[in-house]
C-alpha positions, 0 to 999 in steps of 0.5 A: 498931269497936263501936255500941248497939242497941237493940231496943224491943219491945211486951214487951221492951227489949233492949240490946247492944254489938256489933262489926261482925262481929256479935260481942255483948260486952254486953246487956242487956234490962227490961220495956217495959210497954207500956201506960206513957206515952211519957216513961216507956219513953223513960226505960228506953231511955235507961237502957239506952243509958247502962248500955251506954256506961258499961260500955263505957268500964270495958273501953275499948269504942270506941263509933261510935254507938246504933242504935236499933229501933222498931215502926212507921215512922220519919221523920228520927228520929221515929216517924210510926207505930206499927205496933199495939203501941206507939202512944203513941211516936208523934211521939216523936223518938227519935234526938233525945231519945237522942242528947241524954242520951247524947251519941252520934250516933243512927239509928232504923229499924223493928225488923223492918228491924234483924231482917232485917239482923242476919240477912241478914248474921249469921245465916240469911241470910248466905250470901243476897244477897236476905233478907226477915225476918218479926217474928211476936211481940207485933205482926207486921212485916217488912223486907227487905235486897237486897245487891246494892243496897248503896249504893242506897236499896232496900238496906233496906226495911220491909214493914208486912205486919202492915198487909195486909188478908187479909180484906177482908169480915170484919166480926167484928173491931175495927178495927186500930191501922192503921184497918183490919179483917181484916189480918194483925196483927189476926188473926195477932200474939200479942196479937190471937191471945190476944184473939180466943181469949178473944172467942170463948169461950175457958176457960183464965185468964190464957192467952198463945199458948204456953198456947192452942197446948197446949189441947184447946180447939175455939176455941184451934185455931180460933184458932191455925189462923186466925193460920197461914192469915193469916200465911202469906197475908201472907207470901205477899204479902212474898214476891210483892213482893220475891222474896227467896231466903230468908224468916227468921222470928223473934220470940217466937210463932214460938217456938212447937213445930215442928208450928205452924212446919210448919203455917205454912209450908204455908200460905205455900207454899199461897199464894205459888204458883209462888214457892219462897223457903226459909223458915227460922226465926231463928238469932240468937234473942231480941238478933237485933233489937238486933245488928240495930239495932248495926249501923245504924250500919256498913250506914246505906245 
């Protein structure tokens, strides 16, 4: 059996056919330019969605359904918040709106939920019964995936730790999509990483993390330093709350050389005191979150 997932991100929309044991036999994947309306990124998410099932029919895929992933939180199919990327899809019906143009039954989950269960059961958690999955990209989140309580509603639980304040009396900041100033996201997430540098004076043109990461600059190692301190306090926190024995992190910043992972790491371990989860990075890469959303449609419980 086979099913679509779609992992729609602040930079990208990813797309896959996949089987139940993991297996990609499709993808596919656009730009989300992010700053459209929500009528417009819904388009591309439906064309993707449509690519897949007609080249799946060509090769006489069985579908079973569309899995689909989503910063934010979803209720009964819609989005009710946003997370800090996409906003403007809030209220939007996903499953509805997809499932009508597509003709597949649909379920929608935060992405970060679809992250931590593609890994937990393809990946670097798969030899791991309680895995938590942390997104550090564009925004921040996190899910969790407890197999010992398949069947149960705590199987699979997302982690909004782009949403923990880690710095309550900040002060400098603007306010975050969640009302909030001195959370994770805010200080640690791509975008805010690329923001703060440039707030504090930062020289390089048209700069994104990978360049800020490679300056000489005193503020863009001020920066990076603060997202590794604030992201390892909110990891710290994720793993305080639900002690999984394995961390996965993945999503684009994460990408980042092996000095700055080191350096995260230490910070997590710093603030997580007594805790001992072994933190790795993804080993699904860059459709990690569409297999995830795929596979909505084998682990709804």
């Amino acid at each position: 059996m086979n099913a679509i997932g779609i992992d729609i991100g602040a930079t990208k929309i990813k797309g896959v056919v996949a089987t139940s044991s993991g297996r990609i036999l499709i993808r596919r994947e656009v730009l989300t330019k992010a700053n459209r309306e929500k009528n417009e990124i819904l388009r591309d998410i439906i064309s993707i969605a449509d690519f897949l099932k007609k080249e799946s029919q060509k090769k006489h895929f069985n579908i079973k359904g569309v899995g689909i992933g989503v910063p934010g939180m979803i209720k009964s199919g819609k989005l009710i918040f946003g997370g800090g990327t996409l906003t403007q899809l809030v209220g939007l019906d996903l499953a509805k709106g997809i499932k009508k143009e597509i003709g597949f039954k649909v379920f929608a989950d935060n992405d970060s939920n679809c992250f931590a269960l593609a890994e937990s059961y393809f990946g670097a958690g798969k030899h791991y019964k309680r895995v938590a999955g942390v997104i550090w990209g564009t925004g921040i989140g996190g899910g969790f995936i407890d197999k010992n309580n398949r069947g149960r509603n705590r199987h699979r639980m997302s982690v909004e730790i782009g949403h923990f304040v880690v710095e309550p009396n900040i002060k400098s900041e603007p306010k975050d999509a969640c009302g909030a100033r001195g959370c994770v996201e805010n200080l640690a997430s791509g975008k805010n990483i690329v923001r703060r540098y440039y707030a504090m004076g930062g020289k390089i043109k048209n700069a994104g993390v990978k360049e800020i990461y490679r300056s000489k600059e005193k503020i863009a190692k001020k920066v990076l330093e603060d997202a590794y301190k604030y992201l390892g306090m909110g990891i710290s926190i994720l793993i305080k709350r639900t002690k999984p024995e394995i961390v996965v992190i993945g999503g684009g910043v994460s990408s980042l050389p092996q000095s700055a992972y080191k350096k995260l790491v230490y910070y997590i371990y710093r603030y997580a005191d007594k805790f001992s989860s072994k933190i790795v990075k993804s080993k699904l890469g860059n459709f990690g979150g569409a297999l995830g959303a795929a596979s909505l449609m084998f682990r709804r419980k």
